[in-house]
Backbone bond lengths (Angstrom), bond angles and torsions (degrees), N, CA, C in turn:
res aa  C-N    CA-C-N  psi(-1)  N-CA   C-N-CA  omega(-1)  CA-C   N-CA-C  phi
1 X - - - 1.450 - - 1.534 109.27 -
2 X 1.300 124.16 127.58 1.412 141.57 -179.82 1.776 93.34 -45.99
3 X 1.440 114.74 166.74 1.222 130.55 131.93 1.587 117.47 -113.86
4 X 1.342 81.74 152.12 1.797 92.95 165.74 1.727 103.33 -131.78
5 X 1.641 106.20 176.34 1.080 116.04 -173.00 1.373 104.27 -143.46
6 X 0.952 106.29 168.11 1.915 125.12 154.67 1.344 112.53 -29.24
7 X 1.443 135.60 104.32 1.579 122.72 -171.94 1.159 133.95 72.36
8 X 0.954 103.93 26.63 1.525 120.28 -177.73 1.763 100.08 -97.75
9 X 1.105 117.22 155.24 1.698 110.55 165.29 1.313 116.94 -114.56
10 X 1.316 125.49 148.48 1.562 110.37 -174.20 1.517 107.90 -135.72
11 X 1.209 121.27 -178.98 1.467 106.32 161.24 1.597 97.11 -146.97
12 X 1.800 103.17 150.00 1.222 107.50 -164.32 2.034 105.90 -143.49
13 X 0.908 95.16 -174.11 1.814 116.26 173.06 1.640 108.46 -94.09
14 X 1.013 97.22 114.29 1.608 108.87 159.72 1.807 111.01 -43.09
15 X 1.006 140.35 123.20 1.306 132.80 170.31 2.022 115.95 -115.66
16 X 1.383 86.07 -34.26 1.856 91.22 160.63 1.584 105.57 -160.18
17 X 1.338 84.29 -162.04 1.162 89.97 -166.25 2.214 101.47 -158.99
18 X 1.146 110.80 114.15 1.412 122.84 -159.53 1.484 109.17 -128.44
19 X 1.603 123.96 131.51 1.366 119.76 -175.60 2.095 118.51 -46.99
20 X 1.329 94.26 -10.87 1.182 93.51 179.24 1.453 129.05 -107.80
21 X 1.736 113.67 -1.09 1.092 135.65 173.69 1.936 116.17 169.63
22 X 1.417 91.50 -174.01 1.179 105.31 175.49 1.587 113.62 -112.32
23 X 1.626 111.63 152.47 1.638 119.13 -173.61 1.549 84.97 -93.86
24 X 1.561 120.81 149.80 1.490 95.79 138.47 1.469 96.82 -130.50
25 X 1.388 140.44 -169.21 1.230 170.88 156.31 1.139 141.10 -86.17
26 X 0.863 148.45 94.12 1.548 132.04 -154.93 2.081 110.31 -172.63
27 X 1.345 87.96 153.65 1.687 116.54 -160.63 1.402 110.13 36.76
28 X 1.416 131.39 -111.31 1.337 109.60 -158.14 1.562 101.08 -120.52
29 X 1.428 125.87 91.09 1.500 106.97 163.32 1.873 93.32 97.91
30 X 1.362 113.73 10.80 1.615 107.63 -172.24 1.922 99.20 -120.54
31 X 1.452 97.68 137.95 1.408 89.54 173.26 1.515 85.47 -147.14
32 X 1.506 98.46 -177.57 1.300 128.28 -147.88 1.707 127.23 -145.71
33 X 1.138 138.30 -161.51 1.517 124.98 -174.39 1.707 91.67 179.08
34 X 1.515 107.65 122.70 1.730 97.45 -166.39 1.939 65.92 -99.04
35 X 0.922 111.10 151.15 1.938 101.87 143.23 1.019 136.17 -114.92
36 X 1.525 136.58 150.11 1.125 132.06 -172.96 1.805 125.47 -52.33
37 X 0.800 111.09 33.35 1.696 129.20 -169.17 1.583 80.06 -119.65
38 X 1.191 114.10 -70.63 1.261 117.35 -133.88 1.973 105.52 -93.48
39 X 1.763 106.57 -5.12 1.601 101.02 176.25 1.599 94.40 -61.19
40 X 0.984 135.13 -78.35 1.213 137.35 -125.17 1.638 112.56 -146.37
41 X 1.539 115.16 128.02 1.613 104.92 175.13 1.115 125.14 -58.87
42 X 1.329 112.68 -27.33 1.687 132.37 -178.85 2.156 90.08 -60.48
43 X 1.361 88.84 165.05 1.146 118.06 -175.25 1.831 93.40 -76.95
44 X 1.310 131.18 115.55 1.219 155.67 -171.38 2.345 112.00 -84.03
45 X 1.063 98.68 61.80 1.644 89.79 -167.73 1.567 111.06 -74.67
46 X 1.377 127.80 9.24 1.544 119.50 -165.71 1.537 86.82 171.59
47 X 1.199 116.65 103.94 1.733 139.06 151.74 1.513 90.54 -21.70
48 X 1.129 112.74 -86.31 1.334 148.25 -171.04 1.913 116.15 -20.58
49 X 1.530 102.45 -26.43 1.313 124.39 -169.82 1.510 97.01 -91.89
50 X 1.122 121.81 -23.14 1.812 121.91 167.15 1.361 132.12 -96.55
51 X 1.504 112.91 9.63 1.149 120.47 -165.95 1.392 109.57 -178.98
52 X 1.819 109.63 161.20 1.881 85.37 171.94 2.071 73.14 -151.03
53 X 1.247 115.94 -163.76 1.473 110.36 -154.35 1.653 85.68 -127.24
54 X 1.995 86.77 128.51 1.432 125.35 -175.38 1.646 114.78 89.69
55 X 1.419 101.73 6.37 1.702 104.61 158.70 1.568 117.37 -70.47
56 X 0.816 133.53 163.04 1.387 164.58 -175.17 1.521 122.94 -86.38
57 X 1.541 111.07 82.58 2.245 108.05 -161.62 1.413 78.58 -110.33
58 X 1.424 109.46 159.55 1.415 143.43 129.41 1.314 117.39 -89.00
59 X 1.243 119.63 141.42 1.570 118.80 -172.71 1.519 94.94 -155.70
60 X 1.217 122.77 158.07 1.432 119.73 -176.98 2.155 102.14 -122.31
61 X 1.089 131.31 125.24 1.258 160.73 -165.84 1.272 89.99 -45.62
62 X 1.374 141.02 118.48 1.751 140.28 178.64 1.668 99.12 -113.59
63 X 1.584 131.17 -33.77 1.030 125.78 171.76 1.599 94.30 -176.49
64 X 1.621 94.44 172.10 1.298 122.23 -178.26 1.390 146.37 -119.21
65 X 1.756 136.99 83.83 1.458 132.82 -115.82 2.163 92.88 -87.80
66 X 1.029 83.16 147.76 2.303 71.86 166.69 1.156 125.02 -67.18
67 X 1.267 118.33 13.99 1.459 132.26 171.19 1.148 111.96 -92.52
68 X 1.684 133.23 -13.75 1.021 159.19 -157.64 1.576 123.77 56.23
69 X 1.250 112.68 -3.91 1.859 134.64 161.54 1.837 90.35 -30.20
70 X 1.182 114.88 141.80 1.698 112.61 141.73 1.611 111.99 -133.50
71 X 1.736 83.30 -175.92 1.484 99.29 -144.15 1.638 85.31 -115.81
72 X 1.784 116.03 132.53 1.059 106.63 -179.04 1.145 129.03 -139.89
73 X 1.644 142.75 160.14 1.444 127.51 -172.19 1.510 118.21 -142.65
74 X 1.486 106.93 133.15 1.376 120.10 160.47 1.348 129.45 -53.54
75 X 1.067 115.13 -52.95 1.216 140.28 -173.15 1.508 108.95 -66.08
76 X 1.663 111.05 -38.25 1.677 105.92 159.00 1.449 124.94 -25.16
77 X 1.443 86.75 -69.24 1.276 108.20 -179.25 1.703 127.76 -30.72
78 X 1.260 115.50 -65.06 1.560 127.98 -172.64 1.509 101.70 -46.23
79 X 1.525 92.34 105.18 1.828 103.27 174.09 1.224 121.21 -78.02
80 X 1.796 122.37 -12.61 1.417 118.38 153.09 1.525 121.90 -37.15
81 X 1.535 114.10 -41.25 2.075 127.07 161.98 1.021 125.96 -53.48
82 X 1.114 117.70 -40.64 1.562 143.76 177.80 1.939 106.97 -36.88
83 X 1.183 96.65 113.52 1.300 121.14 179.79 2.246 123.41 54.26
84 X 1.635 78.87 20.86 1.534 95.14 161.70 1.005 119.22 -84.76
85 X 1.788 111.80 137.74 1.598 112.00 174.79 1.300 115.98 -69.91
86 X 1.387 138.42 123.10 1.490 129.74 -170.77 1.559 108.49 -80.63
87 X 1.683 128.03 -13.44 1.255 126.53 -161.52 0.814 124.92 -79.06
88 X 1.362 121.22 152.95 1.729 124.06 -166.09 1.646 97.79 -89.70
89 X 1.790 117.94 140.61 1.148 116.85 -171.20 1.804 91.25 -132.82
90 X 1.023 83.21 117.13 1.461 114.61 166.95 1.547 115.57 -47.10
91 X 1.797 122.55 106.26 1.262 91.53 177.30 1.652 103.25 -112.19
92 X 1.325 110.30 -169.19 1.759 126.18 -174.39 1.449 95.39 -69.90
93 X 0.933 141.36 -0.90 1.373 126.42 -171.57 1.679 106.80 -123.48
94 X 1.482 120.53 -45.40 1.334 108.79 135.24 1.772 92.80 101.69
95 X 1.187 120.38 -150.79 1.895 102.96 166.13 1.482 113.48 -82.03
96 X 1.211 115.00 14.78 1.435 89.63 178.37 1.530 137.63 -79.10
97 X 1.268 104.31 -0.13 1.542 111.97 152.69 1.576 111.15 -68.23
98 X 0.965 122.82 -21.88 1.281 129.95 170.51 1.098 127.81 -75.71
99 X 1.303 125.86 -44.89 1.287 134.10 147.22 1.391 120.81 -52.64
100 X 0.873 134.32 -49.48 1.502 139.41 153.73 1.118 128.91 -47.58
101 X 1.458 126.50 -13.69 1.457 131.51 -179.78 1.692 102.89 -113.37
102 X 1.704 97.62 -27.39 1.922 74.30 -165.38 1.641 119.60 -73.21
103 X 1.496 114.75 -4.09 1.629 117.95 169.91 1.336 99.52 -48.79
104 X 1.518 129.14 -71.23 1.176 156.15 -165.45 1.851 103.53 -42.61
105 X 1.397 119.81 -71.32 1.246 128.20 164.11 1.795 123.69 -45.04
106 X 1.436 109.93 -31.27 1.393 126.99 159.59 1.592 107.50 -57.87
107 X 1.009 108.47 -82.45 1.512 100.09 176.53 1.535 127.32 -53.78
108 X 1.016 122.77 -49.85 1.713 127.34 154.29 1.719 100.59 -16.73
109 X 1.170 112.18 -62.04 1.614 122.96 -160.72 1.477 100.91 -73.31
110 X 0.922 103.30 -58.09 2.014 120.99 170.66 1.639 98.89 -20.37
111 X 1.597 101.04 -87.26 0.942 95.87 163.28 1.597 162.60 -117.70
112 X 1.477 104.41 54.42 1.462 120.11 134.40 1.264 118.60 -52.32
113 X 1.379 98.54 -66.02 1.944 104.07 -179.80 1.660 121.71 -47.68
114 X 1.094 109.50 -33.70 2.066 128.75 166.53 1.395 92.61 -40.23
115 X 1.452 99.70 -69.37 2.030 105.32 -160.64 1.001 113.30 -44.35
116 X 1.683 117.69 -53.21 1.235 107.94 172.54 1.353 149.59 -91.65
């Protein structure tokens, strides 16, 4: 029986497919669970729309349960991410563009709702 690890990438068999994720299958006797967190950064409305059962995923290894099940992700993957800082940086100005704009967006909305 293969090992895998932490970061490893694999590719496997679709085996189902569940509102809360995808199964996949892969090397000898090893399966897996992508979850819907983890397909896609985009907003995820239907598992089902990324996959259908006995297709063909790559997923890259995010961790490993003592049951020997793993845990897996799409979203690893996308090398457009790849070596971006994800952190939020605080600037000197802070919301106050925000504060300053939402009068503006208030009325915008105001009146939209008038027109109709």
């Amino acid at each position: 029986m293969a090992s895998y690890q932490v970061g490893d990438t694999i590719t496997g068999v679709v085996t189902g497919i569940e509102d809360y994720g995808i199964f996949l299958s892969f090397g000898e006797n090893c399966s897996g669970l992508i979850h819907i967190s983890e397909i896609s950064d985009s907003f995820v409305k239907s598992v089902s729309d990324y996959a259908n059962v006995n297709d063909s995923l790559t997923a890259k290894i995010i961790s490993v349960e003592e049951d020997g099940h793993y845990k897996l992700s799409l979203k690893e993957l996308d090398s457009s991410k790849k070596g971006e800082n994800h952190s939020i940086v605080e600037t000197e100005k802070g919301f106050e563009t925000l504060k300053n704009k939402l009068p503006e967006w208030v009325e915008e909305a105001y009146n939209e709702i008038e027109k109709k």
